[in-house]
Backbone as CSV, one residue per row, in Angstrom:
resi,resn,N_x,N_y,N_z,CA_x,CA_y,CA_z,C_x,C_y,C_z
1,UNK,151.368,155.608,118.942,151.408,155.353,117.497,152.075,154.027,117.208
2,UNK,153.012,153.545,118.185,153.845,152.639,117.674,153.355,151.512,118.478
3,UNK,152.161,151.237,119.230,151.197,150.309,120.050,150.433,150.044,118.946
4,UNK,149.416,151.071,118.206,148.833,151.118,117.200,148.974,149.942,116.145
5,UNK,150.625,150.519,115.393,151.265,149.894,114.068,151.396,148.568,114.451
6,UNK,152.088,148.093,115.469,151.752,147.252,116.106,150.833,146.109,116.284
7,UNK,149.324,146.441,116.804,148.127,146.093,116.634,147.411,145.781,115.382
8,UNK,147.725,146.451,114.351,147.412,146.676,112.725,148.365,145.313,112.172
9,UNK,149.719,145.069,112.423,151.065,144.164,111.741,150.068,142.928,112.645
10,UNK,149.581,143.073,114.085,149.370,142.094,114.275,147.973,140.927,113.798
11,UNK,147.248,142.088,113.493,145.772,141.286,113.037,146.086,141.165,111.846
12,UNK,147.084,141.643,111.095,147.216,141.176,109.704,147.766,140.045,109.209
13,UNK,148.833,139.735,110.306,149.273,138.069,110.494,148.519,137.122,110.586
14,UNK,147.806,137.669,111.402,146.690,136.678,112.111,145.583,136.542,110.482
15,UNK,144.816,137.488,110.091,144.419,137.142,108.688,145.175,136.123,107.890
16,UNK,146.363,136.756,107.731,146.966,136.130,106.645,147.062,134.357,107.288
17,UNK,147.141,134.153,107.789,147.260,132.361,108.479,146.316,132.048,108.421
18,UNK,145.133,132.717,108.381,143.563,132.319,108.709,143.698,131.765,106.839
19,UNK,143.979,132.332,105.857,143.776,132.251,104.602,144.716,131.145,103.939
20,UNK,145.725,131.044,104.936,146.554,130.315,104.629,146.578,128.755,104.732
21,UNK,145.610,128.520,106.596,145.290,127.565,107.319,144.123,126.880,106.527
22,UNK,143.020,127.931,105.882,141.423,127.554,105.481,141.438,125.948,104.878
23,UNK,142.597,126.702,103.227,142.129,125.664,102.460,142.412,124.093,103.001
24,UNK,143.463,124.204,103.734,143.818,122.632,104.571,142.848,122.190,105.136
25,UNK,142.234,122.713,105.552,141.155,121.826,106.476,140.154,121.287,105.656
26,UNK,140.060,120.064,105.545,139.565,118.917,104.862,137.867,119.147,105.147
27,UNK,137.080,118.721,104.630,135.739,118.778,105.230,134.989,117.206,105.334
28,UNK,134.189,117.129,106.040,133.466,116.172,106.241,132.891,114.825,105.590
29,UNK,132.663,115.264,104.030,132.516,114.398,103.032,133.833,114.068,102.453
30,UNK,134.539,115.174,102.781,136.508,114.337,102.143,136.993,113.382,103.412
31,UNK,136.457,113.513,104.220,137.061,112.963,105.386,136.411,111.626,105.630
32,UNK,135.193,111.241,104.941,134.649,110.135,105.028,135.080,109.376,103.805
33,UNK,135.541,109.967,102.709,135.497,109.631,101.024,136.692,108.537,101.509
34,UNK,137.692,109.684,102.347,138.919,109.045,102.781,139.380,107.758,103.313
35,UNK,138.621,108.195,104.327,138.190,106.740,105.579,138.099,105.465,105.213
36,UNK,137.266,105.328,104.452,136.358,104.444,103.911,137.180,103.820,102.468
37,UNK,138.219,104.475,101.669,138.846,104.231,100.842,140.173,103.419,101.374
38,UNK,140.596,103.563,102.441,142.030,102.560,103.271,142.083,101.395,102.731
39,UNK,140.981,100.741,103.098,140.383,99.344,103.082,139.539,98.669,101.885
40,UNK,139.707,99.594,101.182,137.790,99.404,100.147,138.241,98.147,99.056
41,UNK,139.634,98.568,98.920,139.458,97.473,97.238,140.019,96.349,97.930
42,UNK,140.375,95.975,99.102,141.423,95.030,99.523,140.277,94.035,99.553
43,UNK,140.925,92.925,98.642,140.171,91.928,99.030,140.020,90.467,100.235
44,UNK,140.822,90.702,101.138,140.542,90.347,102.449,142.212,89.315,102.095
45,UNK,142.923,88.943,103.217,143.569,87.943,103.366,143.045,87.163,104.799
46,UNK,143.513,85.280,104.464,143.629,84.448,105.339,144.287,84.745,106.359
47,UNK,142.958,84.214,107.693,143.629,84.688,108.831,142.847,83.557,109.607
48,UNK,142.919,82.013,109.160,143.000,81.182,109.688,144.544,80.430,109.888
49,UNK,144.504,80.186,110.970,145.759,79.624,111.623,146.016,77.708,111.134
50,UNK,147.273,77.805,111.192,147.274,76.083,110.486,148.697,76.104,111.221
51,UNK,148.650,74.456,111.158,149.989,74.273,111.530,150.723,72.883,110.923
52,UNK,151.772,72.499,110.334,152.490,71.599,109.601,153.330,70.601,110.030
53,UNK,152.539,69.167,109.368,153.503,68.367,110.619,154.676,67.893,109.275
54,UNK,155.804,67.888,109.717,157.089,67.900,109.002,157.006,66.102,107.929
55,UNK,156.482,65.103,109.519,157.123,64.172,108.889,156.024,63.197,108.385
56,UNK,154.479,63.775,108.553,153.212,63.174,107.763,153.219,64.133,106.593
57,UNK,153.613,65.208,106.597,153.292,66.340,105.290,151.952,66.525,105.542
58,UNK,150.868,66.115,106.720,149.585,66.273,106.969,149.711,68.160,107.497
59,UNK,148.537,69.015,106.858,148.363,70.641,107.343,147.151,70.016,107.966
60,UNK,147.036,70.757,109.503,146.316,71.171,110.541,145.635,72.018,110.751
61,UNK,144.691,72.090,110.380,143.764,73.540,110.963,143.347,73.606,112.085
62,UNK,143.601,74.917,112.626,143.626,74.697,113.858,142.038,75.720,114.214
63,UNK,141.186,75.343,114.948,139.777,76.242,115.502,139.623,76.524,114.255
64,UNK,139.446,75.619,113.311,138.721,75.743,112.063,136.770,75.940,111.910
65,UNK,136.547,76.863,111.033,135.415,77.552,111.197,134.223,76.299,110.952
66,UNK,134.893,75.019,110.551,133.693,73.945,109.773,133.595,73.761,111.070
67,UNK,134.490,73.127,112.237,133.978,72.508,113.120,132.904,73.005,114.070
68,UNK,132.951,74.715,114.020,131.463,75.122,114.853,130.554,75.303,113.659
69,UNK,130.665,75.703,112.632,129.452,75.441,111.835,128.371,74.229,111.957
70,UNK,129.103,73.014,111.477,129.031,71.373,111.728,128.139,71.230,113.218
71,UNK,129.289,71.557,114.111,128.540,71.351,115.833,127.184,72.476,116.047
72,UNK,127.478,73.445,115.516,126.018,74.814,116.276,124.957,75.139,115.438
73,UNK,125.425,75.354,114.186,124.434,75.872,113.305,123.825,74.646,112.361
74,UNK,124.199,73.983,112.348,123.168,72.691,111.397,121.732,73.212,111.713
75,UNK,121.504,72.635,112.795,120.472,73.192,113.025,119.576,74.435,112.759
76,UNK,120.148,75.081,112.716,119.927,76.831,112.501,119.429,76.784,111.204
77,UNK,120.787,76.177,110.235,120.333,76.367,108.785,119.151,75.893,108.083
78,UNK,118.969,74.916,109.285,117.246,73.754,109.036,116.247,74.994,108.792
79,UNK,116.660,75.646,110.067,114.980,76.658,110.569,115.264,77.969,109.415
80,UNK,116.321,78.445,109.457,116.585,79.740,108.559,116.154,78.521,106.839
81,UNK,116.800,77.725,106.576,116.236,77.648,104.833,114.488,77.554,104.872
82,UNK,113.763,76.477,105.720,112.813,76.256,105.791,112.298,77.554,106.024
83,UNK,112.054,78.533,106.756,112.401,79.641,107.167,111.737,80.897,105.587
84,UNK,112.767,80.935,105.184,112.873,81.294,103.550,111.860,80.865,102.876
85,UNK,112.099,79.413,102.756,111.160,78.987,101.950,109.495,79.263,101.944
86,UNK,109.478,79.120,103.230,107.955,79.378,103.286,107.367,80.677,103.507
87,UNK,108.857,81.558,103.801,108.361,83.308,103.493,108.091,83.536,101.700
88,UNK,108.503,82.762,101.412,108.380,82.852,99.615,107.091,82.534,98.754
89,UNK,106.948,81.530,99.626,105.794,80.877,99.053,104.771,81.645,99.718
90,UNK,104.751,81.820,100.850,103.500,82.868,101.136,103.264,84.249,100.487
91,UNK,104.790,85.042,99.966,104.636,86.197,99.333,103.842,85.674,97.851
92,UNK,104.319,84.446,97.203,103.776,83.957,95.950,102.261,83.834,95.677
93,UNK,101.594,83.426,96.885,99.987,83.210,97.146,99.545,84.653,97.678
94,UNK,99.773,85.326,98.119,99.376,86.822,98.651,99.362,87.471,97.601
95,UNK,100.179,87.249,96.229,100.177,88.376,94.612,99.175,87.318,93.495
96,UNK,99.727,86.038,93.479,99.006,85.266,92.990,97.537,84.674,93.445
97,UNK,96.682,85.316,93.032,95.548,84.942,93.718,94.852,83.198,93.061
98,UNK,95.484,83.437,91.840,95.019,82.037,91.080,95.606,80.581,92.215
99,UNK,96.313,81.233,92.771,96.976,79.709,93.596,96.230,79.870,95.044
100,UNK,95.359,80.762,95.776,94.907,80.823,96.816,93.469,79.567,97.125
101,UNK,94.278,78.561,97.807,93.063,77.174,97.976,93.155,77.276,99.541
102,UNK,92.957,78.373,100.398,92.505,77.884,101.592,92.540,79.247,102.164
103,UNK,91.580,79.640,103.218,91.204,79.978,104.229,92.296,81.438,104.714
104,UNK,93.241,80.632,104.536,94.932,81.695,105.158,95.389,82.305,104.398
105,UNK,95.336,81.831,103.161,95.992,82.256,102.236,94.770,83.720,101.311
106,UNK,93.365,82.847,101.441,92.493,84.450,101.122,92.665,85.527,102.411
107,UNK,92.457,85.357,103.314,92.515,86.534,104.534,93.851,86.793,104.175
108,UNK,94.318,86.452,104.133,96.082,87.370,104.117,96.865,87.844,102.427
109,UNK,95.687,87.987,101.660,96.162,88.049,100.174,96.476,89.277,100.105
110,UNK,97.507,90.051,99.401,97.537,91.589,99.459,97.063,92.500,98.490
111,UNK,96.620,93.587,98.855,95.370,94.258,98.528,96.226,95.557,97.512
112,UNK,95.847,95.937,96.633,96.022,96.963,96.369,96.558,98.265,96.652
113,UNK,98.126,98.286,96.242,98.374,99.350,97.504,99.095,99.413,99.152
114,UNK,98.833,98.268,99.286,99.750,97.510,100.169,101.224,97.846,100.437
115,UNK,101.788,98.463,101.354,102.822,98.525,100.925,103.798,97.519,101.300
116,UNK,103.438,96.004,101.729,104.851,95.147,101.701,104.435,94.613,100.536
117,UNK,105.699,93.648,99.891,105.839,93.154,98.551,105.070,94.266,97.692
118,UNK,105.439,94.866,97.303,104.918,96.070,96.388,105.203,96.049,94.746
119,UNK,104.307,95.943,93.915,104.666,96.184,92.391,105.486,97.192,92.706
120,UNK,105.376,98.151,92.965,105.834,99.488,92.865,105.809,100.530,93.869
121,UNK,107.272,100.383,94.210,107.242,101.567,95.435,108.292,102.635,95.297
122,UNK,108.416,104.045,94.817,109.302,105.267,95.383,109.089,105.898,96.523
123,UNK,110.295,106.300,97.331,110.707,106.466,97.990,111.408,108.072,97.861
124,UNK,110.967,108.940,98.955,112.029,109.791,98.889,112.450,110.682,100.128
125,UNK,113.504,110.936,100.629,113.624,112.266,101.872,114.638,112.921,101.854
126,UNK,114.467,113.846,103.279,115.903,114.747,103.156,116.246,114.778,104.458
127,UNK,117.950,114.549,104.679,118.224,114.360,105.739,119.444,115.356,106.279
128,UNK,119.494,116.013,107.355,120.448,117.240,107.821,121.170,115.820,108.680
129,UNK,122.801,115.989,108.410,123.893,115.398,108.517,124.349,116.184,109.265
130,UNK,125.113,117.549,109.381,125.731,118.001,110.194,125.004,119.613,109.885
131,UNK,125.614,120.592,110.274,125.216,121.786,110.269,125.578,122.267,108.497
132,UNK,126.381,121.997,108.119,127.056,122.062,106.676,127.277,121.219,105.752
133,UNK,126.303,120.099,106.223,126.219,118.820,105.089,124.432,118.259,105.229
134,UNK,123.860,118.174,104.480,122.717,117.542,103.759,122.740,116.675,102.988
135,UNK,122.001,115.985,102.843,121.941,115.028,101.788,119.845,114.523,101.385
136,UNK,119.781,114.051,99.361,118.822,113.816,99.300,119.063,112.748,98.961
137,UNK,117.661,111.586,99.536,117.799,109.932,99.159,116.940,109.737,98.315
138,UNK,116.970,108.987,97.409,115.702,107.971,96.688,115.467,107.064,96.107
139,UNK,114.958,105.905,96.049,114.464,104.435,96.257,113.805,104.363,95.309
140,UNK,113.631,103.140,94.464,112.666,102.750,93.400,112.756,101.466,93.584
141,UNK,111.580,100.729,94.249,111.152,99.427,94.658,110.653,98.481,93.521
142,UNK,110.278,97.431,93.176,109.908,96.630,92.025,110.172,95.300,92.186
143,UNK,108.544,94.634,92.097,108.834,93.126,91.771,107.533,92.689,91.564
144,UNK,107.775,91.235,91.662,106.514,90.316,91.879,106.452,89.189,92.980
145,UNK,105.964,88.945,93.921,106.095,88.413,94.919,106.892,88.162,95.548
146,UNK,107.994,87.166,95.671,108.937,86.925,96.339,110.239,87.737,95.845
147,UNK,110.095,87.864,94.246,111.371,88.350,93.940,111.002,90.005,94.076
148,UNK,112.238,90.868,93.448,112.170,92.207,93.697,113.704,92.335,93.315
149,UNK,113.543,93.781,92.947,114.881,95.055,92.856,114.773,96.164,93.834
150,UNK,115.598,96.458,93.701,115.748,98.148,94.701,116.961,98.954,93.840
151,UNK,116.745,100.367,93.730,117.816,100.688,93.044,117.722,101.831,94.537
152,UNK,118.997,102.529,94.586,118.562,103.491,96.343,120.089,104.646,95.374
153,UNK,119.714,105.710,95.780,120.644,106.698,95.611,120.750,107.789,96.633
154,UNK,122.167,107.911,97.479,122.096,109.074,97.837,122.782,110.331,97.395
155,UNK,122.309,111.415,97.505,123.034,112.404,97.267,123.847,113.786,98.275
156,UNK,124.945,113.389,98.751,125.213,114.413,99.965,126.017,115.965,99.308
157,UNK,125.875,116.790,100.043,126.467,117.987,99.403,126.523,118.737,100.946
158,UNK,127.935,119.580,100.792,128.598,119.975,101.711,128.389,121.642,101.292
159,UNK,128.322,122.850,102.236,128.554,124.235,101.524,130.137,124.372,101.941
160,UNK,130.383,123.919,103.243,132.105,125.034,103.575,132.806,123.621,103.988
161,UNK,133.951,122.915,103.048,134.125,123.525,101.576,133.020,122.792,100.916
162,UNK,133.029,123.455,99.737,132.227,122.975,98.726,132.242,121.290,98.253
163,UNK,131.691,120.732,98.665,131.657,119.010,98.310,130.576,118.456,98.073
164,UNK,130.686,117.085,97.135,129.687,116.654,97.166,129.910,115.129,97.079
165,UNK,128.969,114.396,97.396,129.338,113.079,97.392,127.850,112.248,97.073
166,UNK,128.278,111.183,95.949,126.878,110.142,95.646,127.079,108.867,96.085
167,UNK,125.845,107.777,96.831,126.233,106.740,96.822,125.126,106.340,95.899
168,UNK,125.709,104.476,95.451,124.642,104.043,94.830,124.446,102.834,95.515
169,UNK,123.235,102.251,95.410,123.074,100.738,95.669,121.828,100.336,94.826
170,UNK,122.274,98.813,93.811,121.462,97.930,93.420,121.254,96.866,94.412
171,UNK,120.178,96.431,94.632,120.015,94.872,94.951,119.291,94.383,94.308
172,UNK,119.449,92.846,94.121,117.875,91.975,94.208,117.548,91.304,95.379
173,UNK,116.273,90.907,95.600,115.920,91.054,96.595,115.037,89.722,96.301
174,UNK,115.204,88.955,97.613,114.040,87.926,97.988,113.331,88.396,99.166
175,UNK,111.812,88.249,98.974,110.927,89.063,99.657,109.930,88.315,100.562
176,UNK,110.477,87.981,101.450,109.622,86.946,102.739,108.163,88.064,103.263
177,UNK,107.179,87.002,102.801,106.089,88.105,103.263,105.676,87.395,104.367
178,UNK,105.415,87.597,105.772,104.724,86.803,106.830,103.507,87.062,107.254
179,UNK,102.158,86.987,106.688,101.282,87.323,106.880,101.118,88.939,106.202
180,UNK,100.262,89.817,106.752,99.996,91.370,106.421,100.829,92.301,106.898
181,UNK,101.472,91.549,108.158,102.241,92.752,108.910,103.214,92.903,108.781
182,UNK,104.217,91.661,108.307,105.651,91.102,108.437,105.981,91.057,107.417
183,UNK,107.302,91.975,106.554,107.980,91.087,105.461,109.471,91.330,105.550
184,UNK,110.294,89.875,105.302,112.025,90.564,105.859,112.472,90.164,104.418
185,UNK,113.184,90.711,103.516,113.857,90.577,102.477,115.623,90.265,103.003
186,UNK,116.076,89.640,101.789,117.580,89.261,101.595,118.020,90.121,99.877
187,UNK,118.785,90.915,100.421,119.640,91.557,99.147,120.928,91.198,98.977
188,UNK,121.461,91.302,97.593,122.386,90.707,97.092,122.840,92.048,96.079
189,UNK,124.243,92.844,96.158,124.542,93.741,95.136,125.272,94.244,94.840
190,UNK,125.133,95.347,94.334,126.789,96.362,94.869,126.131,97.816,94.774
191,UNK,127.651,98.893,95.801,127.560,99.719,95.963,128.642,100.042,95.321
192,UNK,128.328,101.570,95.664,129.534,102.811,94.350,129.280,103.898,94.827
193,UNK,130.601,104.286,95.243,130.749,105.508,95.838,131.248,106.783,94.391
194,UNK,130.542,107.852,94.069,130.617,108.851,93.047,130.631,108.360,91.794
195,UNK,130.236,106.961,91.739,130.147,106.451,90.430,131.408,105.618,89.854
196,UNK,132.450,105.978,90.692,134.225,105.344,90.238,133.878,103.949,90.088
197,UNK,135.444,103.814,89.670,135.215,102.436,90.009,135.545,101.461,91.260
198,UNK,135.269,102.091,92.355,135.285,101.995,93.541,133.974,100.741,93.861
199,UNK,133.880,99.622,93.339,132.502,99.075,93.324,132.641,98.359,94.532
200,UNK,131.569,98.028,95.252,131.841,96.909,96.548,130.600,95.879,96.473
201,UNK,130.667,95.013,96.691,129.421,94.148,96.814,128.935,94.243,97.927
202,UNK,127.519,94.293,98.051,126.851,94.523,99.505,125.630,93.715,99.545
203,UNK,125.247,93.764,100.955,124.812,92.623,101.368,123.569,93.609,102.486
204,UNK,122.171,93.287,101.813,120.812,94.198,103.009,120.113,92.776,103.524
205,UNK,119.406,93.312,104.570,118.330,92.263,105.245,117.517,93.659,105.749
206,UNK,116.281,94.181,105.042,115.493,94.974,105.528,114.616,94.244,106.302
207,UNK,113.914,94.648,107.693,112.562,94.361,107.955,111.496,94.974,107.947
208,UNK,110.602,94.588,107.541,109.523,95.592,107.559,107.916,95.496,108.243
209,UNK,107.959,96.038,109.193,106.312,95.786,109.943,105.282,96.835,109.662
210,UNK,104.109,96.515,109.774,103.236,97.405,109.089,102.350,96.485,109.610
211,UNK,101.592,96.838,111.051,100.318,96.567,111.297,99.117,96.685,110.717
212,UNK,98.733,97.782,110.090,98.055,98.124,109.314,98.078,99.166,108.297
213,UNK,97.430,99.943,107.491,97.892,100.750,106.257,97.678,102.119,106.617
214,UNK,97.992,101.892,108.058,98.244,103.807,108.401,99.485,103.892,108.810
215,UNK,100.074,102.797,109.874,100.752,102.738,110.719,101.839,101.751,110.182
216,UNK,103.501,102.455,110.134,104.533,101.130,110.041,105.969,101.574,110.622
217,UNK,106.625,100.640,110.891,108.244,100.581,111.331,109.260,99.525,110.199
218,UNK,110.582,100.312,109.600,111.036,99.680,108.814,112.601,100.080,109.605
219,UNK,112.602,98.541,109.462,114.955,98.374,109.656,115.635,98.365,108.558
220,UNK,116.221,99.149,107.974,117.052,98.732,106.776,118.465,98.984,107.445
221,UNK,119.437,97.924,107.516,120.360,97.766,107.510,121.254,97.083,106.205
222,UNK,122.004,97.416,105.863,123.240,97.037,104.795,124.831,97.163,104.961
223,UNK,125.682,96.602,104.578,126.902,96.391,104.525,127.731,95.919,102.975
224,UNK,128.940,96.994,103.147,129.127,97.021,101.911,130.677,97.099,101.988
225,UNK,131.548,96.198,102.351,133.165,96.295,102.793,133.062,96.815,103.949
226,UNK,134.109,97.965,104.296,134.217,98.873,105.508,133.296,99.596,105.894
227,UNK,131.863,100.090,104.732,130.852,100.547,104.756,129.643,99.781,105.616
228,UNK,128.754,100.591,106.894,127.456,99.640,106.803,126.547,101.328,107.306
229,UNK,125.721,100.518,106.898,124.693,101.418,107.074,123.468,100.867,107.787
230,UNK,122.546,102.009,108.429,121.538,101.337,109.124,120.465,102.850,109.383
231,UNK,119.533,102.314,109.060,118.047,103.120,108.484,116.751,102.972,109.244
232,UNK,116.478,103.080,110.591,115.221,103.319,111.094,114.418,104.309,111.099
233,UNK,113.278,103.717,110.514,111.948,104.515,109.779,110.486,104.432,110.360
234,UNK,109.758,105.296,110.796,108.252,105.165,111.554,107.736,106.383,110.601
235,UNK,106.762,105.286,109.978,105.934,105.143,108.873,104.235,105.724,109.288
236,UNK,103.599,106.822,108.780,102.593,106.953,108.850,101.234,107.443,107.771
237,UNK,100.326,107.633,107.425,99.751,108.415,106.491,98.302,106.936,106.177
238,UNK,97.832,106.839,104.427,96.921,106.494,104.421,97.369,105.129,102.912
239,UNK,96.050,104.623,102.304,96.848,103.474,101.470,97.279,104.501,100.123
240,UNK,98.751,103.486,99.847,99.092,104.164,98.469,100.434,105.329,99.187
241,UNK,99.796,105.728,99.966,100.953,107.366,100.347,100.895,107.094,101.926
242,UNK,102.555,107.343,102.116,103.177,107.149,103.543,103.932,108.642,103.670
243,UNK,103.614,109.006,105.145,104.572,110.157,105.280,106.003,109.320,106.149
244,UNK,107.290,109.514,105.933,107.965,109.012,107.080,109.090,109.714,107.993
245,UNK,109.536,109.291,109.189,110.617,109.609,109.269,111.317,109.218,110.365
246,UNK,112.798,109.413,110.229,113.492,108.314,111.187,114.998,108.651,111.253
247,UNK,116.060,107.923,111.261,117.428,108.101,111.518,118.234,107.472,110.956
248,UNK,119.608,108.238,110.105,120.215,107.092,109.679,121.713,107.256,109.865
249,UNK,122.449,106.441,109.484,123.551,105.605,109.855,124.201,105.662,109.091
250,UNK,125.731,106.652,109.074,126.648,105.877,107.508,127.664,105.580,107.699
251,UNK,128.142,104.673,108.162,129.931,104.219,109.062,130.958,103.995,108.107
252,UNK,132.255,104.350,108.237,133.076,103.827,107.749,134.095,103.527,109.135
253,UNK,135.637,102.862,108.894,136.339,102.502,110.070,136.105,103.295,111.236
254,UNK,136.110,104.779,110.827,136.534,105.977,111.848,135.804,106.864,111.942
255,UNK,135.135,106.951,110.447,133.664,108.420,110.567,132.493,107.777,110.166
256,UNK,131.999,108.709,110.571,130.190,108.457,111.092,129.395,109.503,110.407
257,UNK,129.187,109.473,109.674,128.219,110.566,109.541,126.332,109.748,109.486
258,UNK,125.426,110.826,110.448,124.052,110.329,110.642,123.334,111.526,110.930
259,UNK,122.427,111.244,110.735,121.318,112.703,111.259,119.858,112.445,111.098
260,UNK,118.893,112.631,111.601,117.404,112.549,111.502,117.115,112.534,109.901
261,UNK,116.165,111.920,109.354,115.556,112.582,107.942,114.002,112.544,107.769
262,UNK,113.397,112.892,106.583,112.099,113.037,106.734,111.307,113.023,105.268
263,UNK,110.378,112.350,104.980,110.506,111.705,103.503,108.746,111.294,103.465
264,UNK,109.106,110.746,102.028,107.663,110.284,101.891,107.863,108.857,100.944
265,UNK,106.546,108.121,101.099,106.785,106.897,99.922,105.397,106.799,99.623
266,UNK,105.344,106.374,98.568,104.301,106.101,97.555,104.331,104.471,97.241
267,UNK,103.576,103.851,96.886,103.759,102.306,97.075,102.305,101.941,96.045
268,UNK,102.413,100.763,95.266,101.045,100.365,94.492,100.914,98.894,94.757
């Protein structure tokens, strides 16, 4: 009897800590909200090195960032602006048909439905994060040739504990079209985590290939402070309607949350 009472005092302890322990344990979307908040509003300090000569009053920079810019990338910036430029102007003649005077520019004009440089493209999927977190995404594309918007929302929701978490991202977007298959955009924006005023400016370079209008592969990568994200997508279906699906990426310093997803887009 007194092994028993015993056994009974003891699983009841054990309950009672279980009820006691629960609510502490943080969950997955608090644990990223967290992470990612350390760092978020800081707006960066100097961490170039200098050094002071006493008796010129001349400051020294020392492995200053102009001098490899100056020496390595001149060059670079030649091929990357030129680069730009003429991804622009080709997206401009591919929508604008009134400006098409040669040969390259009709074979490669875009057709109806098309889905790079798109009047109009939504976007939508659903992606399993962990066993107890999901999340739904969705995209609303828009422009006219080179230029463009993106508005992108996600929505994550947790069951044990109960959480939920939204991101947002605006960009605008310059839209390099390279022929039919190729188009790499530059975004410029901000993100917002639950709507606060937690705002960050962020920075995308999507790529997007699409051999033809059954078949495509898209990179979306972005960065947004301590935040980056990264979005690979294999694209299939017919013109106008894409089935997709792929993997994504949501980092902060220390947590990760990613998982397969599976979606569809519509494009005009």
């Amino acid at each position: 009897m007194k092994t028993g009472l015993k056994v009974l005092m003891l699983i009841a302890c054990c309950f009672e800590m279980a009820i006691l322990v629960k609510p502490a344990c943080a969950g997955k979307l608090s644990d990223f909200k967290k992470d990612v908040s350390k760092g978020g509003k800081t707006t960066g300090s100097s961490t170039s090195s200098h050094s002071y000569h006493h008796e010129t009053g001349y400051i020294y920079r020392e492995r200053s960032w102009d001098s490899y810019h100056d020496h390595y990338f001149d060059g670079f910036g030649d091929i990357f602006y030129y680069g730009m430029a003429y991804g622009g102007v080709r997206s401009w003649e591919r929508i604008n048909r009134a400006s098409l005077n040669d040969k390259y520019s009709e074979m490669y004009q875009r057709e109806t439905g098309e889905v790079l440089i798109p009047f109009l493209r939504v976007d939508a999927s659903y992606q399993m994060v962990a066993s107890s977190v999901d999340a739904f995404d969705y995209s609303i594309d828009g422009g006219y040739g080179p230029i463009g918007v993106r508005f992108n929302r996600t929505h994550f929701r947790e069951k044990d504990p109960d959480d939920t978490m939204d991101l947002t991202r605006v960009y605008g977007l310059y839209r390099m079209s390279l022929g039919r298959m190729l188009e790499v955009d530059l975004g410029l924006g901000g993100f917002s985590i639950d709507d606060e005023d937690d705002n960050r400016f962020s920075f995308t370079m999507p790529i997007l290939i699409h051999p033809n209008k059954h078949l495509g592969f898209e990179f979306r990568p972005a960065w947004a402070g301590n935040i980056s994200e990264y979005d690979i997508g294999v694209f299939g279906g017919c013109k106008f309607v894409l089935l997709k699906a792929g993997y994504k990426w949501l980092s902060g310093p220390s947590q990760t949350m990613d998982g397969p997803y599976a979606g569809l887009s519509v494009h005009f």
